[in-house]
N, C-alpha and C positions, 0 to 999 in steps of 0.2 A: 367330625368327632375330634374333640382336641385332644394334645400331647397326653395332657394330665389324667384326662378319663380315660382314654386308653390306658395308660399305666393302672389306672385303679381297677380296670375290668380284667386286664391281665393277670393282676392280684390275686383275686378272688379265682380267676379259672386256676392259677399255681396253688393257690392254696385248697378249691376243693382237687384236682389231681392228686395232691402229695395224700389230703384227708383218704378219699377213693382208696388209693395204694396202701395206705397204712390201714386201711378195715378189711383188707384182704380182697378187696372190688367187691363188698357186700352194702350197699345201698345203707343209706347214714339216714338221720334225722337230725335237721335243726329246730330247736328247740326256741332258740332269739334272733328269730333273723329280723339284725336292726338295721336299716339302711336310712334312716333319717332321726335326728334326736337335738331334739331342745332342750335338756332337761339341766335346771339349774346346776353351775358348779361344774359344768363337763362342757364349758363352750371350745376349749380348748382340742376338743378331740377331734379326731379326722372326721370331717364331711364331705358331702357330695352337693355340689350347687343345684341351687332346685332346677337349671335348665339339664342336669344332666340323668338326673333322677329318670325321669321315662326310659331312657335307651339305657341305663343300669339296669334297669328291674325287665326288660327286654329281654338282655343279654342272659342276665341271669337265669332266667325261665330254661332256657337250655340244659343249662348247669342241673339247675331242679328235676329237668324230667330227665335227666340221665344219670343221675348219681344219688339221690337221695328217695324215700317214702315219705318225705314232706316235710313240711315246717309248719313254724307258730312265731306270726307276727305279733314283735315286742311291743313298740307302737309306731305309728306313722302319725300322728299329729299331737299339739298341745297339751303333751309332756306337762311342760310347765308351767303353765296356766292353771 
């Protein structure tokens, strides 16, 4: 696991933590959960390299089944296309 996906997974656990604490420990919903995006005009924004994509969405699965009632994926492919 490298430096830098570590840092992004530890990310996402600080930020659902602070979320968690801030809804009173009452189970959240996400709404866009975007974890990969093509999408013209936005090449600029934080990504995640497709080798690290699987142990992202891994990690994450944790997160999900302890803190939230679920989510709705925004999209995972050809955005822009």
């Amino acid at each position: 696991m490298g430096k830098k996906f570590l840092c992004r997974f530890l990310s996402s656990r600080t930020y659902f933590d602070r979320l968690f604490q801030s809804s009173q420990q009452k189970k959240i919903y996400i709404d866009q959960f975007l974890f990969t995006d093509n999408t013209p005009g936005f090449e600029h924004n934080a990504q995640l390299l497709e080798t690290e994509k699987a142990a992202y969405l891994d990690g994450m699965a944790e997160l999900f089944k302890a803190k939230t009632l679920g989510y709705g994926i925004w999209t995972y492919r050809d955005y822009g296309d």
